[in-house]
Every structure is written in C-alpha cells, then in structure tokens.
C-alpha positions in Angstrom: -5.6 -25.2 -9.2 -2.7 -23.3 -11.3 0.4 -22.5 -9.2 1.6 -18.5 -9.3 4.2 -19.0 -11.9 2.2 -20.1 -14.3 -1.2 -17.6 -13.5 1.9 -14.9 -13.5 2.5 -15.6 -17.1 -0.9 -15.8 -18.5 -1.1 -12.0 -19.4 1.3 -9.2 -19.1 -1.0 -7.3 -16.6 -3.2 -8.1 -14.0 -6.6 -5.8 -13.5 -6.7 -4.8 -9.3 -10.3 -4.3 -8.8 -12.1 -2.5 -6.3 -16.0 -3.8 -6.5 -18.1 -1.2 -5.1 -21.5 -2.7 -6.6 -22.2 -6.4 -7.3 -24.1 -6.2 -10.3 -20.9 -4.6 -11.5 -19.1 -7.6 -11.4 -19.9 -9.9 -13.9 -19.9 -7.0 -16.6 -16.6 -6.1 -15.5 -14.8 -10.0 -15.6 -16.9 -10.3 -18.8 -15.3 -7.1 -20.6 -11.3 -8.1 -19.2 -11.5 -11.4 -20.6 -13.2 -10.2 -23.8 -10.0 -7.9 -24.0 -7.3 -10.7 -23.3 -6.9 -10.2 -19.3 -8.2 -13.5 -17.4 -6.3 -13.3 -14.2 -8.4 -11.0 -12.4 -7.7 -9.9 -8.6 -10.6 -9.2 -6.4 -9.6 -6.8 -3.9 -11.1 -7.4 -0.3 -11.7 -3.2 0.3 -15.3 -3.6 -0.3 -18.7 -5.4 1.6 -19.1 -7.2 -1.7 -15.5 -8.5 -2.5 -16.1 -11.5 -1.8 -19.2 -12.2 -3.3 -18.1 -10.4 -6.7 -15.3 -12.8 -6.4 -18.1 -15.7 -6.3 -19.6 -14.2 -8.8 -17.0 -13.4 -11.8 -16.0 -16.9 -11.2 -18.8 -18.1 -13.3 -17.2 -16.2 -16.2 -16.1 -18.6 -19.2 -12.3 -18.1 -19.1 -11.7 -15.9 -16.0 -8.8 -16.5 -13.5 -10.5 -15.2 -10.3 -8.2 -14.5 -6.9 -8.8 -11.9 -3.8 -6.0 -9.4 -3.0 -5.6 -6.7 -0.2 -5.6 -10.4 2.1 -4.1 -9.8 5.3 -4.3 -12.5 7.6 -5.1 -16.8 7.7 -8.8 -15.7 8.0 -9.1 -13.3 5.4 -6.8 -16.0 3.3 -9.3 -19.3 4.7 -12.8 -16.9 3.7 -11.2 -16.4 0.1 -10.2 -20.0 -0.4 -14.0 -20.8 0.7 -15.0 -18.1 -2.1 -13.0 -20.4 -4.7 -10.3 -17.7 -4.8 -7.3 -19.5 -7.6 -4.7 -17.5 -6.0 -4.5 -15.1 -3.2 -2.1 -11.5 -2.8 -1.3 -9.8 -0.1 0.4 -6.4 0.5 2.9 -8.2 2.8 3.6 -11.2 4.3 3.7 -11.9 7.9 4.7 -15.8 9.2 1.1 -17.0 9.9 -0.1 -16.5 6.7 2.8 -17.9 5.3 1.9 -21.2 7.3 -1.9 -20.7 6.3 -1.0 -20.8 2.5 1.5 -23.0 2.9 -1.5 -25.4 3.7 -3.8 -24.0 1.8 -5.4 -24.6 -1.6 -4.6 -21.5 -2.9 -1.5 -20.2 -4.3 -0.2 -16.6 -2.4 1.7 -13.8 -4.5 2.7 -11.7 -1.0 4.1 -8.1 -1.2 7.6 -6.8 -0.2 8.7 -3.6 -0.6 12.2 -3.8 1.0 15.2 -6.2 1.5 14.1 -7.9 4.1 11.0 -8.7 3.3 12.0 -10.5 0.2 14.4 -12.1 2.5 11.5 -13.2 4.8 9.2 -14.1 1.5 12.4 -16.4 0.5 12.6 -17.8 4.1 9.1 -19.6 3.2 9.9 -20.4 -0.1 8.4 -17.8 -2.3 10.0 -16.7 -5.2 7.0 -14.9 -7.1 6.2 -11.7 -5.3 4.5 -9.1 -5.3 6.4 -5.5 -5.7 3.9 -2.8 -3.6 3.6 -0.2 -3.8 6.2 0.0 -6.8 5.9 3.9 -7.1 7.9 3.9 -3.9 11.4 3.1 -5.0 10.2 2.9 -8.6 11.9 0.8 -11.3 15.5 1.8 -9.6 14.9 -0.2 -6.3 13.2 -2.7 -8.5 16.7 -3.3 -10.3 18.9 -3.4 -7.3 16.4 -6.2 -5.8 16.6 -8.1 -8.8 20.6 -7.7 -8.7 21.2 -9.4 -5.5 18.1 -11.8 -5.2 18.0 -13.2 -8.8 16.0 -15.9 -8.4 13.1 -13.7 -7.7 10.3 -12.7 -10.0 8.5 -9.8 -9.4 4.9 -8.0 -10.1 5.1 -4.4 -9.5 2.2 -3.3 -8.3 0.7 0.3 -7.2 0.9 3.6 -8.9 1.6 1.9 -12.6 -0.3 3.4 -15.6 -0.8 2.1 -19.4 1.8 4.8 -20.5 4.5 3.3 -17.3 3.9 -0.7 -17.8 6.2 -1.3 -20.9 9.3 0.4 -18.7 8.6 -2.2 -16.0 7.7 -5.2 -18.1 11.1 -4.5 -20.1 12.8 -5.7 -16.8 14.0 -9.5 -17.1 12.6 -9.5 -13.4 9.5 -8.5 -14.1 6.5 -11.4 -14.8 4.0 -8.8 -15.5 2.1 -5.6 -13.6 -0.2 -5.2 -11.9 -3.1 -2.3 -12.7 -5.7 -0.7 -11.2 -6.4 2.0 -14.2 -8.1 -1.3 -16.3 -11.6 -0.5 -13.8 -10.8 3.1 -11.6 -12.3 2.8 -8.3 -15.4 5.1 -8.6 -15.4 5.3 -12.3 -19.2 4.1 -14.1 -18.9 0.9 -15.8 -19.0 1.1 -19.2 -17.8 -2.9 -20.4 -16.9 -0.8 -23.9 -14.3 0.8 -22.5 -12.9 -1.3 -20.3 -12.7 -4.0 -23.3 -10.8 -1.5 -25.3 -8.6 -1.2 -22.2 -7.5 -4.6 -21.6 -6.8 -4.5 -24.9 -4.5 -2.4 -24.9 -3.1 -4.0 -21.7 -2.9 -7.3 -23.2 -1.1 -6.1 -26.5 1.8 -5.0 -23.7 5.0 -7.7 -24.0 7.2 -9.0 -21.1 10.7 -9.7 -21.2 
C-alpha cells in the first residue's frame, strides 16, 4: 500500500468523482489512466461509491481511494472496498485514531489554522485544502508561511484554466479536480481522455 506522499506525487491532479451509474465506472478509470491520471478518488455521495470503487480497481494501472469519508465507519467500509488511500473534508480525532490503525493512508481537509494545527497534532503533514475557493490561493500562502512543513492539495472550486496558479505554489503537491468527469455530465471516455490529458501535461513546483 503506497503512503500519501508518494500517491500525492504521482500526477499533478487528482480527478474527484461523483459515480452516479456503475456501469460508468470502469469506462471512466479506463479513460483517466489512458490520459496519464491514476490516482483516482471515489467520492462516497452516491448508492454506488463504493462498489464503483470495487470496481475501477480492476483497472490496469489505476490508484483507487474513496473521498467525502467522514467518520471510522465510512473510513473501516472503504478500507473493506480496497480503498489505497482515503480523504476526508476534515478531520475529527476518531478518525484520526481509525486511520492511524488502519490500512489505508488519510489525506484529511482543513480549511483554517486550527485545523492544520489539529491535522499536525496527529501527525499529518499532507492535507487536503477544501474547499480552496474559500480563501483562494492568498490563504493558501499565509498557511504555507507559518506551517512549512505542510504540503497541501487544494481542492474545491479549481478549473483546468486555475490549476497551474496553484500548482506554481512550492506548497502545493497537486490539485484536486472535479471538472476531469462533471457530476451529471454523459460519459463520453473520448473526452474525458483528452481531459486528463490535458491535466496530466500541468507541472508542479
């Protein structure tokens, strides 16, 4: 099982997926990874999350967690899906202690001071900026200015045309992106491919 650092560094962006339809799933892990993104992150919004998550597992290639986790038994019924890493929006102490046991690697969210102060208290030094339109890259500077040890994926609100001002930061490991597979949108694997694509071309400092 990779740690976070390391599954942070595999690709400058990191497709946030919201599976509505199973049979979508495989087509959809099969296009990213065709166009360069392998970490994937299954969001648990959906009746399905977790068995899309089964499923694009059986992808040649693909990185497979489940975000949107909120508690030890949302983190526990991932880990049983074969989730590689797990994100959550925040982080509250027992799911610290859960992943801290676990099998799976957690990227939690923080969105103020304090939270990265709490994320720190449990030893986490990769996190999860959320929603990163709140603040924006400004906040995101004067975090990395007084906790420098920290390395950060802003997630929430970022576009194709917004990623390269965040990934310019030296804080920033990559992004991650929801516009890679729109909730709602048909699938059309063509597209998507020529997405990630152009995802994957994007450089980190």
């Amino acid at each position: 099982m990779p740690d976070i650092d390391s599954i942070l560094h595999v690709a400058p962006v990191v497709p946030v997926l919201v599976i509505e339809r199973l049979e979508d799933a495989v087509p959809i892990a099969k296009a990213l990874v065709k166009g360069g993104l392998r970490v994937l992150e299954v969001t648990l919004r959906t009746p399905v999350a977790i068995d899309a998550l089964k499923a694009m597992k059986q992808v040649p290639g693909a990185i497979v967690g489940a975000g949107t986790v909120l508690n030890p038994a949302q983190y526990a019924q991932a880990c049983d899906a074969g989730a590689e890493f797990v994100v959550s929006p925040g982080l509250i102490s027992s799911l610290a202690i859960a992943a801290a046991n676990g099998p799976a690697p957690l990227l939690p969210g923080v969105s103020t001071t304090t939270d990265i102060m709490r994320a720190l208290d449990h030893g986490y030094t990769n996190l999860k900026f959320f929603p990163a339109s709140i603040g924006g890259i400004p906040a995101l500077k004067a975090f990395s200015a007084v906790f420098r040890q920290v390395r950060f994926c802003p997630t929430g609100g970022i576009t194709l045309e917004s990623a390269p001002n965040w990934l310019a930061l030296p804080a920033v490991a990559c992004v991650g992106g929801s516009w890679l597979v729109p909730a709602g949108e048909e699938i059309n694997p063509e597209q998507i491919t020529a997405r990630a694509r152009a995802a994957a071309a994007l450089t980190s400092s």
